[in-house]
N, C-alpha and C positions, 0 to 999 in steps of 0.2 A: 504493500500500500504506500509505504514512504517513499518520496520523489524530491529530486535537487532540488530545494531553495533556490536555486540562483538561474537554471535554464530549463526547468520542471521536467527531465526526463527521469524514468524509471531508476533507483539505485538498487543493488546486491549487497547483502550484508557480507564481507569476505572477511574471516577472523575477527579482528579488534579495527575493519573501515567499513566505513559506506563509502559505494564509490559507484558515481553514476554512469551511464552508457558515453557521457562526454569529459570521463576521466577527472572530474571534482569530487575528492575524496572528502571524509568524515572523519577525525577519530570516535570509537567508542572508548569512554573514559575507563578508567580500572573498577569505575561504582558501575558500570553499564549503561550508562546513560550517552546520549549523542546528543551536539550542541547544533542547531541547523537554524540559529537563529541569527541573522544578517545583520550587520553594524547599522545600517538604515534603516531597519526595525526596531530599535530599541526607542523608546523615549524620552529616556533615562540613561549615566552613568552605568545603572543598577538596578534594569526594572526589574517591577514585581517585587513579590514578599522580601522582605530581610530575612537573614537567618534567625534572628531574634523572633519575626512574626511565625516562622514555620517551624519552629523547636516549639513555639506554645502552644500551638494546634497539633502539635502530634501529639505532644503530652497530652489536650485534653481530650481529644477524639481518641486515645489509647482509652481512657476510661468509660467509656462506654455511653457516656451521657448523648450520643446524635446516632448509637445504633437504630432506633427509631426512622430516622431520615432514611439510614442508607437500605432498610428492610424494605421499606417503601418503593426507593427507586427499585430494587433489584427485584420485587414481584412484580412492576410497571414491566420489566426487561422480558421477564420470564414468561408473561401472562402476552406477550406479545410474538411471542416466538415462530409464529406458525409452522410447524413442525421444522424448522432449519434444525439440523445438525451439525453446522460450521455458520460461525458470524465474525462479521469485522466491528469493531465497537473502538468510536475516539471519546475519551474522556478529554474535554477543554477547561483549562483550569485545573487543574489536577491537585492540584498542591503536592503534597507529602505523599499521598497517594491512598488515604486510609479507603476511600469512595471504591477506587479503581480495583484493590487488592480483594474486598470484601463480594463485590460484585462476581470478578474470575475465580473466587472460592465458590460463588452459588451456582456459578455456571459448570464448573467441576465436577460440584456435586451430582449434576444432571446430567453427566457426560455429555454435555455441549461443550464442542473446541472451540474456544474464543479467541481470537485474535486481536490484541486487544492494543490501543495505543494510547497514553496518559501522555497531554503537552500539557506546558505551562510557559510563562515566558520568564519564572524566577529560578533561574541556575539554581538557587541553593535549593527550591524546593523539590524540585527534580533531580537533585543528588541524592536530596532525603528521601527522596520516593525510591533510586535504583538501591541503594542501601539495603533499605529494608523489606522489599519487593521482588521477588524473581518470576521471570514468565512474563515480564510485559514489555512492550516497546518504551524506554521512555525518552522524551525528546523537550527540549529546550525551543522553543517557538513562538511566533506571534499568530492568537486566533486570528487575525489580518491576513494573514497568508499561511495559509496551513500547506505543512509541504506532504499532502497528499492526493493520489490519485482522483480526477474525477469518478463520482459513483462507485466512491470503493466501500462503503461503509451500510451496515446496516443498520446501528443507531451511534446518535451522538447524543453525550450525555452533557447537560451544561450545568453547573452548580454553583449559584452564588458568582456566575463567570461573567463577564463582558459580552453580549452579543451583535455578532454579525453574519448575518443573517445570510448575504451573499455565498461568504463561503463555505455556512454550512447545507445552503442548497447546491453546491456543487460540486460540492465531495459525498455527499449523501447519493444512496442508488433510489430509484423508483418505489414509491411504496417504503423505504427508511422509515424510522422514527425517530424525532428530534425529542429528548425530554430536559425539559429545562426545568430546576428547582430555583425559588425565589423565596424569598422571607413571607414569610406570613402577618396581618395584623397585631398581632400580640406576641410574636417574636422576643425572646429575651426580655417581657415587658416588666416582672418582677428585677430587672438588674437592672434594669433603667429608671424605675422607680426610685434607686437609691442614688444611684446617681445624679440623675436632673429634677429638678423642683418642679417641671414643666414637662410632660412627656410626652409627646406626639405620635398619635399614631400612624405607620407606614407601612404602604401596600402598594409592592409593584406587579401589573399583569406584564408578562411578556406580549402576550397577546395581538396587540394592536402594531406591536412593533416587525413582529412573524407573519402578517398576513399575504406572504406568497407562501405558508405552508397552511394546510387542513390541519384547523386546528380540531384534534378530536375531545381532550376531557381536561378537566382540572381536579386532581386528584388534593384532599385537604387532610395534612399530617398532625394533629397536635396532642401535646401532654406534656404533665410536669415532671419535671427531671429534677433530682437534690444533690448539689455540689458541694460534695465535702472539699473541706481543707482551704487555708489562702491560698497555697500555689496555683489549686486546680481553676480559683477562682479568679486569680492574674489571670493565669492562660485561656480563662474564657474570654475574658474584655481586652485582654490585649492580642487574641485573632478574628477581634469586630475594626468596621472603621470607626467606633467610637473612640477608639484612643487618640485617635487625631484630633478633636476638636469636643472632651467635654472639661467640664469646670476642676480643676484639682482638688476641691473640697468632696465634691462628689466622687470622685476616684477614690480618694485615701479614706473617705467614709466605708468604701466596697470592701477594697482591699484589708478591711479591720476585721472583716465579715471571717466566722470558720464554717460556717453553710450559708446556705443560698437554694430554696427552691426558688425556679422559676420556670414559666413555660417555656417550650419549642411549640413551634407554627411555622412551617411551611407550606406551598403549593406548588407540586409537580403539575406542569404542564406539557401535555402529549401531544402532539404534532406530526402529522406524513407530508411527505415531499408528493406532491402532486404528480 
């Protein structure tokens, strides 16, 4: 499925390169990971996550507090399968990879071969995904230009991710399924309570923004989850973008905190390529 970045022809995986039919090679790194993301891609020095953001999110999505979400997307996956026995599946945004790994375990267990590929466009996240992860493509990229095949894919899976829309109808095959998860209403609204004095509530439909794909359902995920411990509860607020921009009184209010219930709420949105 993976194709050169730079003159979109077909690449081989050959030992430790990618190397395309016009002789632009890759390294795969010693973690397994390949970098095929263009200097004029970047927008940033250092896009995407820090490594500080994506050591907090492994740490807390190790604890099980968003298994919830990923049960969700992976019966959307399964429940759509129509009988295939081999699929290509891109995970966009990938982070750390906890989404991607747990999905290729459900699929395993169904003895469906998955072919599976996890971009991001944060180096460090995508180290920490090949690290910990084996069996998957993983790849350093911009969802602006994804370096894959037209119509090579049977779902793309978007989560929390940036959308463009272009190119996921064009590396998507006929009949694909786009599923994209977004926050819900009440999202983390108990930790925002503590935080802001003033809490606003936010809901983004993908919706309006995908309307060159069918859209088929909006699936609606919620429950309260209790986070023990401070650490666990840094690593929640500092893998939100609220760390960018809330009050410091309200942060070191949180951070005093040794529990914390609060809901999850999301909405998976299902989508076919026309």
């Amino acid at each position: 499925m993976i194709i050169c970045p730079v003159c979109k022809s077909k690449m081989k995986k050959i030992e430790r390169k990618y190397i395309c039919e016009n002789n632009h090679s890759y390294d795969v790194s010693k973690y397994g990971h390949v970098n095929l993301l263009l200097s004029n891609q970047k927008n940033s020095k250092v896009p995407g996550d820090s490594k500080e953001m994506v050591l907090s999110r492994k740490n807390y999505l190790e604890k099980g507090n968003y298994e919830g979400i990923s049960n969700g997307v992976n019966k959307i996956v399964c429940d759509n399968l129509d009988e295939k026995s081999e699929i290509n599946i891109l995970d966009i945004g990938c982070g750390e990879g906890y989404y991607t790994n747990r999905l290729r375990d459900t699929l395993d267990a169904l003895n469906i071969k998955s072919n599976i590929v996890g971009i991001d466009i944060s180096k460090e996240a995508v180290i920490a995904a090949a690290k910990s992860y084996k069996g998957i493509e993983w790849v350093v990229a911009s969802a602006s230009s994804l370096p894959l095949e037209d119509e090579s894919l049977d779902f793309i899976i978007c989560m929390f991710a940036k959308i463009i829309p272009e190119e996921k109808m064009r590396t998507l095959k006929k009949g694909g399924k786009l599923i994209v998860v977004s926050t819900g209403e009440e999202h983390l609204l108990q930790m925002k309570e503590v935080v802001y004095e003033n809490v606003r509530v936010e809901c983004y439909s993908p919706v309006e923004d995908l309307n060159i794909f069918s859209h088929i359902e909006t699936v609606n995920i919620k429950y309260k989850t209790k986070i023990e411990g401070q650490e666990s509860i840094e690593n929640l607020f500092n893998m939100t973008p609220y760390r960018w921009r809330s009050p410091k009184e309200g942060v070191d209010k949180l951070f005093l905190l040794n529990e914390l219930e609060t809901t999850v709420e999301v909405n998976i949105d299902i989508f076919e390529k026309k």
